[in-house]
C-alpha positions in Angstrom: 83.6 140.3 114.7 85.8 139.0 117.1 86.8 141.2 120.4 90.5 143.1 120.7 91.4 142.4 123.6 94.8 143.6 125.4 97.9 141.1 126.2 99.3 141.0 129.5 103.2 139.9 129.5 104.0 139.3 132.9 107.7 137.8 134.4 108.7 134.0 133.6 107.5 131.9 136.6 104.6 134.2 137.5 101.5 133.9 135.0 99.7 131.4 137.4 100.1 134.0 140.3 98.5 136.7 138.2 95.8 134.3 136.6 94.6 134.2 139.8 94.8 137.7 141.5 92.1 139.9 141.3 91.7 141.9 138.2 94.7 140.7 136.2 92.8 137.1 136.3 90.2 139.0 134.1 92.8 139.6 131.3 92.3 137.3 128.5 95.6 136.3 127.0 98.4 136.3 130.3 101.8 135.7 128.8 105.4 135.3 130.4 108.2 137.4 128.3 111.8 136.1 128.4 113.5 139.6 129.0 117.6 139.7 129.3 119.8 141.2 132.4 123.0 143.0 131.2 125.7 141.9 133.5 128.4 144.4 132.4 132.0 143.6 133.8 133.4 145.8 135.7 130.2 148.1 136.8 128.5 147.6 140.4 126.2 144.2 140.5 123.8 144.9 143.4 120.9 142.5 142.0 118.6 140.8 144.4 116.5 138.8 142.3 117.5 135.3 141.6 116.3 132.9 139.4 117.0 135.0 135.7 118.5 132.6 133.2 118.6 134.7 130.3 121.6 137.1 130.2 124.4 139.4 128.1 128.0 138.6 129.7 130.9 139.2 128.2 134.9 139.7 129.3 137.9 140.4 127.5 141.3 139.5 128.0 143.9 140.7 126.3 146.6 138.9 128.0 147.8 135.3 129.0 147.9 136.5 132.5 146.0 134.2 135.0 143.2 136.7 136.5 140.6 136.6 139.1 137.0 135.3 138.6 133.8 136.1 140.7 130.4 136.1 139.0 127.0 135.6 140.3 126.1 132.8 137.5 127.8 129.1 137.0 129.6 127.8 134.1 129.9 124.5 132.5 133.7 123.8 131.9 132.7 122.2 128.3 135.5 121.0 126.2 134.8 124.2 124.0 135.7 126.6 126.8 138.4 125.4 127.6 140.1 125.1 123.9 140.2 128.7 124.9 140.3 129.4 128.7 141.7 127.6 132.0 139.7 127.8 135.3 141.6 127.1 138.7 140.3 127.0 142.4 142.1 127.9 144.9 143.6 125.1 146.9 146.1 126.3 149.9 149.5 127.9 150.6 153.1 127.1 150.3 155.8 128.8 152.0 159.6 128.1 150.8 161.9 127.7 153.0 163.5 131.1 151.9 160.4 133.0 153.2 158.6 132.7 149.0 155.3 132.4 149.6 152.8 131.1 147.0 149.1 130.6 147.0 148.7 127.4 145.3 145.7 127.1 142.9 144.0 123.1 141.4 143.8 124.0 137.5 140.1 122.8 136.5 138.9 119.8 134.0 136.2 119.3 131.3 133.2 118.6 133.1 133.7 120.4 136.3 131.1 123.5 137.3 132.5 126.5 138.2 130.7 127.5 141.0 128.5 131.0 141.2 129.4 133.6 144.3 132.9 131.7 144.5 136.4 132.6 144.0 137.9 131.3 141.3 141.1 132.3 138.5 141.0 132.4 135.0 143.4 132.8 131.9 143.0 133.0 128.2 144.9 130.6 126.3 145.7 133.0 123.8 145.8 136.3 123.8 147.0 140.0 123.5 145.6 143.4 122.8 145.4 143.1 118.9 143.7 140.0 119.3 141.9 139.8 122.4 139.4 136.3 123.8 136.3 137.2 124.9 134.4 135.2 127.2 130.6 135.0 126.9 127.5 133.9 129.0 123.7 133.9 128.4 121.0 131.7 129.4 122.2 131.2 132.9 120.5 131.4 136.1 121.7 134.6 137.6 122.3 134.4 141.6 121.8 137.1 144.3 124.7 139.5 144.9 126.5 137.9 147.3 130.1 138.6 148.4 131.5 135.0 150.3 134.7 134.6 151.1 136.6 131.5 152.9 140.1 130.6 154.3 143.3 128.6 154.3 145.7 128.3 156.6 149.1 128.0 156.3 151.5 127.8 159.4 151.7 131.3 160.3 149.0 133.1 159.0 145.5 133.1 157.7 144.4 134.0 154.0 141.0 134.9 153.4 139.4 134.6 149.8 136.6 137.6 149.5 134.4 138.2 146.5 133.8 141.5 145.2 130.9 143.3 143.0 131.3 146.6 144.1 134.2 149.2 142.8 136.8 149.5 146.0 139.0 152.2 146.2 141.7 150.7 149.0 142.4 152.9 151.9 145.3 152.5 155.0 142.9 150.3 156.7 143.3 148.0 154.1 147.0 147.7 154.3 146.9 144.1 154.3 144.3 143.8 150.8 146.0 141.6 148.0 145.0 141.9 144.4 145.7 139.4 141.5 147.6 141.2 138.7 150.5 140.5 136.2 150.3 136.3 136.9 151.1 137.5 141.0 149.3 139.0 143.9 150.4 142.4 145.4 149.9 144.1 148.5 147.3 146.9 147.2 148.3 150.3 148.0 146.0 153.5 149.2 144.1 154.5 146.2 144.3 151.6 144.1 141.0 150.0 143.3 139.4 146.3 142.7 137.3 146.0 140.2 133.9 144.2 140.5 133.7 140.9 139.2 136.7 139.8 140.8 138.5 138.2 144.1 141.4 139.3 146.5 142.5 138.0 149.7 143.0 139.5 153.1 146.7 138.4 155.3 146.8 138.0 159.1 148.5 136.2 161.7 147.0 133.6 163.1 146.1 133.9 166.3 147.6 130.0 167.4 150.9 131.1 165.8 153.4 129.1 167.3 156.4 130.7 165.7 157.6 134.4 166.3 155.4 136.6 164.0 157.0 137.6 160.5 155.9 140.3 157.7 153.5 139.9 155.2 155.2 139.6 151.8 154.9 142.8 149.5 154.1 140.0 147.0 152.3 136.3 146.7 153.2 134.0 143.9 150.7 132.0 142.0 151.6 128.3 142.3 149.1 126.4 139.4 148.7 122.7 140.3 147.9 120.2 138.2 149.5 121.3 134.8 150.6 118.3 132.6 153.6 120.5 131.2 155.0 119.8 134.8 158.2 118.1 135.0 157.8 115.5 137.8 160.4 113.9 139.3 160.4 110.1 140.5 161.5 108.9 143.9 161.1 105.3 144.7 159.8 105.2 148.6 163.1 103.8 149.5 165.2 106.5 148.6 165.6 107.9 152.3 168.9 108.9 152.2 168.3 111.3 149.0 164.9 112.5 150.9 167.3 113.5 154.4 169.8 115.4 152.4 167.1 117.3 150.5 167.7 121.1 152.3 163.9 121.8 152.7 160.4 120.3 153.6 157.6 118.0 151.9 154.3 119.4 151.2 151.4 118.0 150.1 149.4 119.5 146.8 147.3 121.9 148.9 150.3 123.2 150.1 150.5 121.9 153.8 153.9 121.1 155.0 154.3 117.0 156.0 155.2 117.3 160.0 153.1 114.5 161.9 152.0 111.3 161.3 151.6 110.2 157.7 153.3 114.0 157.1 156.8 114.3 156.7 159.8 116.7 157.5 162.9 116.5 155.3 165.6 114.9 157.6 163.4 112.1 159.4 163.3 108.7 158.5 159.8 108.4 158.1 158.8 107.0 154.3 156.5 109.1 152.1 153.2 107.1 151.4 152.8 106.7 147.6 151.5 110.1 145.6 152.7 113.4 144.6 154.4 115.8 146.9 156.5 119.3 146.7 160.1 119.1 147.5 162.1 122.5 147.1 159.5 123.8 144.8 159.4 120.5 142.0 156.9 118.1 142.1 157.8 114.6 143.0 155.9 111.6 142.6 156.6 108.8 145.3 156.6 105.3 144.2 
């Protein structure tokens, strides 16, 4: 008659650990269980253990609106997403000369990794609230709770990109919080709230400033580069004349204005090396 004996399931990764501890080395069968972590959007994610790759995540938009993004797991940008979703990183700023001022965002291709514990901004193809797009993730490895954050600069101020896994209620001290919402960014008011699983950015004057200080915008537009429905407008290099009459400035596709060297302000001489640039707002391609 063969023994009964007791199984011991024990955490992926560990059952050579526990075959050779004292007394759980003395259990006959040691096995490693594949157990799932709920990830639910929206509620806190304070985990600390890294390494899980089987999980239950799952998003739904009911909109076309591009949103923020800011998950503690990465995802392949596989031809099959993105029939149905666009990803974008961030890229830099672009101010107008009528004081508009955008953050400008590098819409994602097949093949690309979006990045774990980075900000990022996503939209559903289509979409609405009778028939919503979910998004869903398992069997991925699941990072530590970490809220990173990084910053652009534009001329006059500085823009920090923050993570966020925690519910936030905003409060006066956080005057300067903005929150991705409706396709734009707003300037959060007391008692609003960020949601975890998502991004905002912080506004403040940089401290090498060289111009006289201005107001932050009540609002931030969302600039998407890339986009093929663009309409791009050609301007052989020679075209000086057309570029000094132009009422505004050149900037390049993260946004920075073209001021020195091979940059270029709008009323100098200077020729535009070949590539693509932002005159007034369009898109123009150099030849």
């Amino acid at each position: 008659m063969r023994g009964i004996y007791a199984i011991l399931y024990v955490p992926i990764g560990c059952k050579a650990t526990y075959k050779s501890a004292t007394y759980w080395k003395d259990f006959k069968k040691i096995e490693e269980y594949i157990s799932r972590y709920e990830l639910v959007d929206g509620q806190d994610y304070v985990n600390r253990q890294e390494g899980i790759y089987n999980i239950n995540y799952s998003r739904t938009f009911k909109n076309t609106n591009w949103q923020a993004w800011y998950v503690p797991f990465e995802l392949d940008l596989t031809k099959e997403v993105l029939e149905k979703f666009s990803f974008a990183k961030f890229a830099g700023t672009y101010t107008e000369e009528d004081g508009n001022f955008y953050i400008t965002v590098a819409r994602m291709k097949e093949g690309e990794v979006v990045k774990a514990n980075t900000p990022y901004c996503v939209q559903a193809k289509v979409a609405d609230k009778t028939n919503p797009q979910v998004i869903m993730q398992a069997d991925a490895t699941l990072e530590a709770a970490e809220e990173t954050s990084f910053y652009v600069l534009s001329a006059e101020k500085k823009i920090t990109f923050m993570g966020n896994y925690t519910y936030k209620i905003v409060i006066e001290a956080d005057e300067n919080w903005y929150a991705l919402s409706g396709g734009q960014y707003s300037r959060q008011l007391p008692g609003n709230t960020i949601a975890p699983f998502r991004c905002f950015f912080t506004i403040e004057d940089r401290v090498d400033n060289p111009y006289p200080a201005s107001p932050n915008p009540t609002t931030v537009r969302l600039m998407v580069l890339g986009d093929e429905a663009d309409e791009i407008e050609i301007l052989r290099n020679g075209e000086n004349e057309k570029m000094r009459n132009e009422a505004g400035a050149v900037f390049d596709l993260s946004g920075r204005q073209m001021v020195n060297g091979t940059r270029y302000a709008l009323g100098s001489s200077k020729k535009l090396t070949k590539g693509i640039y932002i005159i007034n707002g369009k898109k123009v391609f150099v030849k």
